[in-house]
N, C-alpha and C positions, 0 to 999 in steps of 0.2 A: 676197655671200658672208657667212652668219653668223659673229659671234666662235666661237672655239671653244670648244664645248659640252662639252667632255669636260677639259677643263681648268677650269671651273668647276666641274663635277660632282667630280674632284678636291677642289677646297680645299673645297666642303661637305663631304664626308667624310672629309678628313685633316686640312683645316685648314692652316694654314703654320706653318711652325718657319724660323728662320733657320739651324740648323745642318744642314739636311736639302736633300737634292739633287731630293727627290722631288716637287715640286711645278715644278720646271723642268725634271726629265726628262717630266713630262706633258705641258708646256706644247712642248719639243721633240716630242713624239710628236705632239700637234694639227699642229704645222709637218710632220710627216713626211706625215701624213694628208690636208693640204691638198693638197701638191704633188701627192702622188696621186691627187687628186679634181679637180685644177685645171689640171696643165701636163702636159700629151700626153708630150713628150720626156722629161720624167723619169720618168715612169709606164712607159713603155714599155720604157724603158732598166733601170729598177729590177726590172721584170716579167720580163726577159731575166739577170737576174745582172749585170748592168753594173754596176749602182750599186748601195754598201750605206749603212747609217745607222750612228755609233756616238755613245755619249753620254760624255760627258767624256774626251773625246780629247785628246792630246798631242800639239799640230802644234811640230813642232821645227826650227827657223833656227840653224844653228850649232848656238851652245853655250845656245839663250837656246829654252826651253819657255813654251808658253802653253794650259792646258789648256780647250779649249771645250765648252763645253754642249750643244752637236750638229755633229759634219761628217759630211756625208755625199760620198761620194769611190767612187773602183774598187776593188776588190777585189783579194785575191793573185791571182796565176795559178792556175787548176787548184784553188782552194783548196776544198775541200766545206763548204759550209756550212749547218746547221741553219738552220729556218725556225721554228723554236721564239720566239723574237721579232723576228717579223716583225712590221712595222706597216703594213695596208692594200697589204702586197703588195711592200713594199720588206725586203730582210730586214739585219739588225743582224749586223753582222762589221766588224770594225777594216779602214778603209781604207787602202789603200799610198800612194793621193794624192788629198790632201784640195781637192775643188772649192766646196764650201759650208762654211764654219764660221757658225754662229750663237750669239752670248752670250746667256745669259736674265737679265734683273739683277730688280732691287725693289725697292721702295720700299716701304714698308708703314705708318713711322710717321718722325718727325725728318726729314722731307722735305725742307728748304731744306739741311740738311746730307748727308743722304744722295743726292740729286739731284747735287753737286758731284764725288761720287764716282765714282757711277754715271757720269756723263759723262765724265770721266777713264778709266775702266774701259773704255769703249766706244773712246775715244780709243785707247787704247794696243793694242785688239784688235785693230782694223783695221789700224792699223802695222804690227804681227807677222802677220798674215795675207796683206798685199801683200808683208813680205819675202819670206814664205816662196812666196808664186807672185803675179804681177802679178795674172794671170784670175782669182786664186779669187776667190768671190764671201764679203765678210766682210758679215754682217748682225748686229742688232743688236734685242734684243725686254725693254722693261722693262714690267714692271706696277704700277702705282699702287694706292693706296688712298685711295679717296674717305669714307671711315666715318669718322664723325664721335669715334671711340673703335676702341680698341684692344687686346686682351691678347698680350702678349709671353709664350711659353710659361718664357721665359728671366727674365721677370718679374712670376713668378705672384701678388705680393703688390699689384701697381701698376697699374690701368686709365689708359692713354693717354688724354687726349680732346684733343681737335681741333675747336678751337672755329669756325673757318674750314676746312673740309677741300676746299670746291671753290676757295677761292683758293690754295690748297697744291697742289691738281693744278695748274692752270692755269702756276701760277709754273714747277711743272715739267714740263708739255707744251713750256712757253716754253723752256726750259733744255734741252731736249734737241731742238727743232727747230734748234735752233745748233748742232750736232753737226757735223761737218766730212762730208761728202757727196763723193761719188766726182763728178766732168763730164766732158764728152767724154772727152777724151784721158787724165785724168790719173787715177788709181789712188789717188790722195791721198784717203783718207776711208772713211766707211761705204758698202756698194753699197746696203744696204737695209735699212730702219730702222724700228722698228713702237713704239707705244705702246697697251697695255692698261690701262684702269682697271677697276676690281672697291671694290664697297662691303663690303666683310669685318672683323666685329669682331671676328675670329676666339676666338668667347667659347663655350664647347663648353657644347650643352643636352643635354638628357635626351629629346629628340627626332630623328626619322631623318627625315634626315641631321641629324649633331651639329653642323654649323657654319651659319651664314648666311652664304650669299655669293651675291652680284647684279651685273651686269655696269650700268657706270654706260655709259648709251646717248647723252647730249646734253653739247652743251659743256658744262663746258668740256673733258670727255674728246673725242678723234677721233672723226670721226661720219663716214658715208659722206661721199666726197669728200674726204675732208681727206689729204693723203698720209702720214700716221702709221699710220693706220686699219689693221685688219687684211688687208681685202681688196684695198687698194693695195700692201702688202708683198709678200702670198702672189704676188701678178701682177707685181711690178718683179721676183722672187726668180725666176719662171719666166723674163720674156723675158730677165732678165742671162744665167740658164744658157742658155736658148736660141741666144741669139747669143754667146756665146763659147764654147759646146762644141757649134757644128754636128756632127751626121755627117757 
């Protein structure tokens, strides 16, 4: 299964902003895309009205919200809903009960500090997502930057560089393989856990598309086989729904 080509096509053309949603509402729409190109029961179920997708949803446990970057869940009863954005056949409506939540984080540049974050952040997802239902399935998708420099739109007078950028993934491939992992019996963890790296200076030319951006394919990013990788996720992400939401 290739990375998702449509979330790279993304950051070449928009680029990334930290204060912007729009580069992990793409990168959730590749995930909606997948499942629907990959795992039969969700496809069929989303094809049917069963299942919808929404992006920065409010899964609420008491008194305590945690807003995620994609769940996808049942829909109201009887509810009509437009198919105006649908993605590959799944359509987009606020769910009544959330089976999938997924976080999208990133790292782009201060990697050893923001890596500690981001893994906190994944940490506390999955918490709030097994309070709020044991089965839901809480997943978890960061992107790396392996480019050796970097422009910060937020700091347009200042070029990053990175004098080491593949020992700065690495350290944080490491750093988030220690992620606390759901096993057998226990709900304690992430269900499913993905790592993406991209080579992006995000340094905008006077060429189409304005950004450069490349998908880093060898270690020390996930490479097939490795269970970070994309195509190990999108597949752990079907058979969890599979087997805990038989028909």
């Amino acid at each position: 299964m290739a990375l998702p080509a449509s979330f790279l096509i993304h950051l070449r053309e928009h680029g990334y902003h930290p204060r912007s949603d729009k580069h992990s509402k793409a990168l959730m729409d590749a995930v909606v895309g997948a499942l629907m190109a990959h795992c039969p029961q969700i496809a069929t179920e989303a094809k049917a009205g069963e299942l919808v997708f929404q992006h920065n949803h409010d899964v609420l446990v008491g008194h305590e919200t945690w807003n995620t970057d994609l769940a996808i869940g049942l829909p109201a009863s009887g509810e009509v809903i437009s198919k105006a954005g649908a993605v590959h056949g799944m359509n987009r409506a606020t769910p009544t009960t959330v089976r999938i939540a997924i976080e999208a984080k990133s790292v782009m540049t201060e990697h050893r500090k923001a890596v500690k974050n981001r893994k906190r952040d994944l940490e506390a997802h999955h918490a709030h997502v097994h309070d709020y239902d044991p089965a839901a399935i809480a997943g978890g998708i960061v992107v790396l930057n392996a480019s050796n420099r970097f422009q910060s739109p937020l700091r347009s007078d200042k070029l990053t560089t990175h004098t080491k950028p593949l020992e700065l993934v690495k350290h944080c491939v490491s750093v988030l393989s220690s992620l606390t992992m759901t096993s057998g019996s226990s709900h304690a963890g992430l269900d499913v856990n993905c790592v993406v790296v991209v080579d992006m200076p995000n340094i905008r030319s006077t060429t189409s598309p304005p950004f450069e951006a490349e998908w880093l394919i060898r270690a020390p990013a996930p490479t097939p086989g490795h269970p970070l990788y994309w195509d190990a996720f999108i597949q752990r992400l079907c058979q969890s729904y599979t087997a805990r939401f038989k028909k």
